[in-house]
N, C-alpha and C positions, 0 to 999 in steps of 0.2 A: 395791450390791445383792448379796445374797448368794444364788447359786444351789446349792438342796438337791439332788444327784444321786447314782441309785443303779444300777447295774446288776447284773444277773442273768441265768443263762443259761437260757434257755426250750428246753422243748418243741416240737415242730412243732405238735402235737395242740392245745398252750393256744390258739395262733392261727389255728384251724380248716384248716390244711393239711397237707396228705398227705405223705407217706415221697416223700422223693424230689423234692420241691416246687423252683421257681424264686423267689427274693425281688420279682420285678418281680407274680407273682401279688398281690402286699398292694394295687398300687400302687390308688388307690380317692379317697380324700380327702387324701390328704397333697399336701403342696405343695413335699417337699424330698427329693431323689433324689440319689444317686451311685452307680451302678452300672459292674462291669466284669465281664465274662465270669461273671455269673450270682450275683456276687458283691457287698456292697457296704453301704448305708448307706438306710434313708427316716426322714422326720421326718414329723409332724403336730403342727401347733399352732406357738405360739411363744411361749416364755418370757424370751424377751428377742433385744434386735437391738442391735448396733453400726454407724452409719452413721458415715463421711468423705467428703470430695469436694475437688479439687485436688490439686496436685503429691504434697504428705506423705502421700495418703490412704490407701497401705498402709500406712508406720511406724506410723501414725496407731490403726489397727485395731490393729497388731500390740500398740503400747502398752497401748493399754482391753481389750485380749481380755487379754492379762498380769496388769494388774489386779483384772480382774474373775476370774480362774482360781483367784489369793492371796487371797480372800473365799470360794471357796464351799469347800460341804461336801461329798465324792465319797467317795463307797462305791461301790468298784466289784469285785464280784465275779469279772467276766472275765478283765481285764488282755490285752486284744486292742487291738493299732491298728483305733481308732475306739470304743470301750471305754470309759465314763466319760465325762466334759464333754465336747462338742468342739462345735463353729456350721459349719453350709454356710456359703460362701464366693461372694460373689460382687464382680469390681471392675470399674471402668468401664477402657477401653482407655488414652484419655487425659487427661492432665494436665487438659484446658480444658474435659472435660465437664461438664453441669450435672446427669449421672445422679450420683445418690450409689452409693457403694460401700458394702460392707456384710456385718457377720457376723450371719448367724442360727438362735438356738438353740432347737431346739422343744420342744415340753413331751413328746414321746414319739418316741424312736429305735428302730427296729429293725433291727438289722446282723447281716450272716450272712458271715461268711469261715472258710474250710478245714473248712466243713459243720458249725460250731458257729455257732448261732441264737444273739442273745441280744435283751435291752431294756434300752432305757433310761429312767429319767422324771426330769424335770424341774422341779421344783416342781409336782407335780402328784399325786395317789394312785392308784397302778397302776390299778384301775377306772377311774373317769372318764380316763383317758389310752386304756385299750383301746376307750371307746366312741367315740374319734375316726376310727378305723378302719370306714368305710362304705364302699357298694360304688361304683363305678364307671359313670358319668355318659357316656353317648357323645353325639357332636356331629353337626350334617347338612356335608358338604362344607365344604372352607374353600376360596375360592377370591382365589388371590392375582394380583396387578395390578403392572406396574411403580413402582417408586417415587419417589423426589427422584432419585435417578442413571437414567436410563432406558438401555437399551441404547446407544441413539446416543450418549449423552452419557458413558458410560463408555469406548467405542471413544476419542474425541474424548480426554477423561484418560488413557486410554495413551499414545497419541498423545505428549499434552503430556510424559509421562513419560518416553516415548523421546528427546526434545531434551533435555533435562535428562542423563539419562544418557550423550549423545551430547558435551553439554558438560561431562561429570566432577562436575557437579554433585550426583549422587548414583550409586552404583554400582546398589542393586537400591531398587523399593520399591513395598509388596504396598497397592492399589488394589482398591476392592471397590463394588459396587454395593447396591443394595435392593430389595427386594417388599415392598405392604403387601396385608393384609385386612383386613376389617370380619368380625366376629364379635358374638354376643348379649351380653347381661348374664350369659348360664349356660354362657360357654363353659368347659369344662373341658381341659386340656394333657394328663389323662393316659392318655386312649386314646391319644395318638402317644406316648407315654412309651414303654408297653407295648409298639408297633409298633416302635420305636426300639430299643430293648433287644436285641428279638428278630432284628432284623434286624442290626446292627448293635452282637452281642454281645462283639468285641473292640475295641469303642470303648466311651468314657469318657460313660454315658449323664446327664444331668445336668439337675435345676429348681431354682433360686431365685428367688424373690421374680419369677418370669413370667419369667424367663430359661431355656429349655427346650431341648434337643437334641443330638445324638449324636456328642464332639468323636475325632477319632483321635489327637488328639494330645497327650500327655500334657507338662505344662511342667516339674512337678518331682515326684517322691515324695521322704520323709524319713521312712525309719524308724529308729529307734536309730542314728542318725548318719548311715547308710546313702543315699548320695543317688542317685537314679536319674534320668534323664530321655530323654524320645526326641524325635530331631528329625523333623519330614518338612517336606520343600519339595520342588518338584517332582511334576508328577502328567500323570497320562494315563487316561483310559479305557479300562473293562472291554474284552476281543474277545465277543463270544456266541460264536464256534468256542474250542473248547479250545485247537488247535495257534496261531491267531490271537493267542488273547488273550496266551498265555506269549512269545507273540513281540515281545507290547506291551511286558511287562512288561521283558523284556532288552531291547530298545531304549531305554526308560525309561533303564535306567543305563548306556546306551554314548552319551546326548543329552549333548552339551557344555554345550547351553544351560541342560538343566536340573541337570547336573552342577557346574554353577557356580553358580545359584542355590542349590544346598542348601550348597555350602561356604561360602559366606555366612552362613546358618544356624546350619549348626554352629560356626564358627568362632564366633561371636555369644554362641552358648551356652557357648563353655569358657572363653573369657576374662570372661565373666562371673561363671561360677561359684569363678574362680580367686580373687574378693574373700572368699570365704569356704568356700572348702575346698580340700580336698589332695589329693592320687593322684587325681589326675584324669585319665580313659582312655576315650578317645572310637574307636568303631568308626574303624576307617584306611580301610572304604568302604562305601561307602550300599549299602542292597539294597531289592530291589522288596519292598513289604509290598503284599498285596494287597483291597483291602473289597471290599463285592458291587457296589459299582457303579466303584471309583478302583482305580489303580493310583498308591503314593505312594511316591517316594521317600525312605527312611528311616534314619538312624543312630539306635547307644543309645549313650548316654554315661553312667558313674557317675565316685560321688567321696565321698571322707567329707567331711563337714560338720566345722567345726573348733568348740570348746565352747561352748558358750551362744545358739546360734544356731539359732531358727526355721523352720520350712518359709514362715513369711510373711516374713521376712527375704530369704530367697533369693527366694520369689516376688517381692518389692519390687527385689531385684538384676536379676532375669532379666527380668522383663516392660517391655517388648513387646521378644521377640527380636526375629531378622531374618526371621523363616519369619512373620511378620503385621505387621512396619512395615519395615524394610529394611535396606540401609546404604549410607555409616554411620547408625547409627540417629538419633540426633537432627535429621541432614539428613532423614533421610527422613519421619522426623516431620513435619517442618516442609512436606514436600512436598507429605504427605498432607493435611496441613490445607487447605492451600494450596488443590491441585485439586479436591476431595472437597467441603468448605466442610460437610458432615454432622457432626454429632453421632455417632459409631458407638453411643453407650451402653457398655453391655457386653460388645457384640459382640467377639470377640476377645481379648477381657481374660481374666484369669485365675478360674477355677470349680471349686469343690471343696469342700476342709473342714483344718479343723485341731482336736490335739485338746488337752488340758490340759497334754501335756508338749511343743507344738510341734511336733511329728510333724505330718505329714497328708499328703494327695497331692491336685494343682493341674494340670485339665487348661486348654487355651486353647480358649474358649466360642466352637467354629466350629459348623456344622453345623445351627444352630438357628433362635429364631424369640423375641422378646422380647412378651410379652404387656401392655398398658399399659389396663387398663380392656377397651373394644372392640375395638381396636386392635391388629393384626400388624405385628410388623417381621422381616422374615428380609434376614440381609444374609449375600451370599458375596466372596471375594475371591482376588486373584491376584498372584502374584510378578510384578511387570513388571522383564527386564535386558535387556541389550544382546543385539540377537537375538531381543525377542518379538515376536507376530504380533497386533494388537490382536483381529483376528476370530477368530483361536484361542483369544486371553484370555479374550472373551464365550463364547464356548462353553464355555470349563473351568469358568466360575461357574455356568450352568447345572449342570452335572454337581453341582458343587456344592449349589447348590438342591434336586435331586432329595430327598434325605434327608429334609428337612422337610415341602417340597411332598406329598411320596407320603403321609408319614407323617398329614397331616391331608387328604390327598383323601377 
């Protein structure tokens, strides 16, 4: 298939907003988001999609998006990361799931970074591509219910978890539970889109294909070789006292318990990234980053990328750290399946975009809510190591919950 793609840098005025505007104002009928700090990426429509599923189903992507990049035709005016060709990104967590993974390319992009606007179209002619752009659909309350994990029964999997650990069996490994809802035929993601952005404007806001919500966590960027990434594991809740909460946060990283789960994390993350790059320099110590509702413990790691190598490469190396399945990771894997016995979908996998020249930036799809037809799924999760408290687990996934939950009450 051969994709015609052109970009151009717009006006504020041609897309009816004002001096000064936010990109999440567009959000309306589009179905494909990646926002960060006011910054970022929407689609509408689709001009084509790449599915896999099973073990190879990132290579797998990463091959046909290659292929399909050396066919088309790109006129691109901008020359900006995100600028020309590129697909949202969405992949399932694991290897056994029966969710497909998947790149998708819409027939009209609109990206705004360092306060230049632009578009993009897709085998489409700039009019009809702008009249995809309609306004914004609200929904009555979503009210969510426990799911296949119910509380007691995720307590019960920590539990199992801590023997395991207790026998060396595995050192750490992140266990999560689930909320479903029932929703219309007309429900629409992108009033909590909007709520999400705004609240939650230094996280990685994100929709693909009903994959929707607000991750902090960023898995990999890849600019011009440039690789960045940040870890968190570890977390604690907001104080409402000022002098309370900052006192959370530096307990946060004087906690051995959770000072050890995040060096698991990182440690996860640089030996990983060592199969394919170099000068690699990871913060020597975590610091509290703080959202409006979590306190997370956090390292930044960078590294150049060595030649010919993808942002979906490295994402197929890195995922699933140790900060959403464990270690060692394939024990943990295995543990997960084991106690859990769910399907996660996407949850936790990797969410993002990639563009014609392999660039792109890949957060891990926490925070959210998977849309299936009528059907909610919001799943949160938790680093279980030697030392956790199961009723403090369940509590932290709540905290967790909070983001999604609020954002479609």
């Amino acid at each position: 298939m051969t994709l015609k793609v052109h970009s151009r840098l717009v006006a504020a005025e041609e897309l009816s907003l004002s001096q000064g505007f936010e990109l999440s104002q567009l959000i309306g009928s589009n179905s494909l988001a990646f926002l960060h700090q006011n910054q970022g990426l929407l689609g509408w429509g689709e001009a084509h999609r790449i599915t896999a599923i099973g073990p190879d189903r990132i290579s797998e992507l990463d091959t046909k998006w290659r292929a399909l990049v050396s066919e088309a035709e790109i006129k691109d005016q901008v020359n900006l990361p995100g600028s020309g060709l590129i697909a949202f990104g969405s992949i399932a967590f694991a290897d056994e799931s029966s969710t497909e993974s998947l790149l998708v390319i819409p027939q009209l992009i609109i990206g705004l970074r360092d306060s230049r606007l632009w578009l993009t179209t897709i085998n489409i002619e700039e009019n009809a591509a702008l009249a995809l752009i309609t306004g914004l659909t609200e929904n009555p309350a979503t009210r969510f219910e426990p799911g296949q994990i119910e509380p007691e029964l995720f307590t019960n999997n920590a539990l199992r978890a801590l023997e395991l650990i207790s026998s060396n069996v595995v050192e750490k490994v992140v266990l999560a539970r689930d909320l479903k809802a029932q929703v219309s035929s007309e429900f629409s993601i992108n009033p909590a889109l909007i709520r999400l952005s705004k609240r939650f404007n230094s996280c990685f806001t994100y929709s693909v294909a009903g994959l929707f919500g607000s991750s902090p966590e960023l898995l990999v960027q890849v600019s011009h070789s440039q690789v960045s990434a940040r870890v968190l594991a570890g977390t604690a809740g907001r104080g409402t006292d000022p002098g309370v909460d900052q006192a959370i946060g530096i307990a946060l990283i004087d906690s051995a318990k959770n000072r050890a789960e995040h060096k698991f994390a990182v440690d996860s993350l640089v030996s990983a990234l060592d199969e394919l790059c170099v000068e690699i320099d990871a913060d020597n110590e975590p610091f509290s980053l703080s959202l409006p509702n979590l306190w997370h413990l956090a390292s930044d790691v960078h590294a150049v990328l060595r030649a010919d190598s993808s942002s979906l490469q490295l994402v197929n190396t890195l995922h699933p750290s140790a900060a959403v399945a464990g270690t060692p990771k394939d024990k943990a894997l295995e543990v997960i399946q084991e106690i859990e016995a769910v399907d996660r979908g996407r949850y936790a996998g990797p969410v993002g975009w990639i563009g014609s020249d392999g660039d792109g930036v890949w957060a891990i799809a926490l925070r959210g809510a998977q849309l299936n037809g009528t059907s909610l799924t919001a799943f949160a999760g938790c680093g279980i190591v030697a030392g956790s408290d199961p009723e403090a687990e369940l509590q932290e996934t709540n905290l967790k919950f909070k983001p999604i939950v609020e954002a479609l009450a």
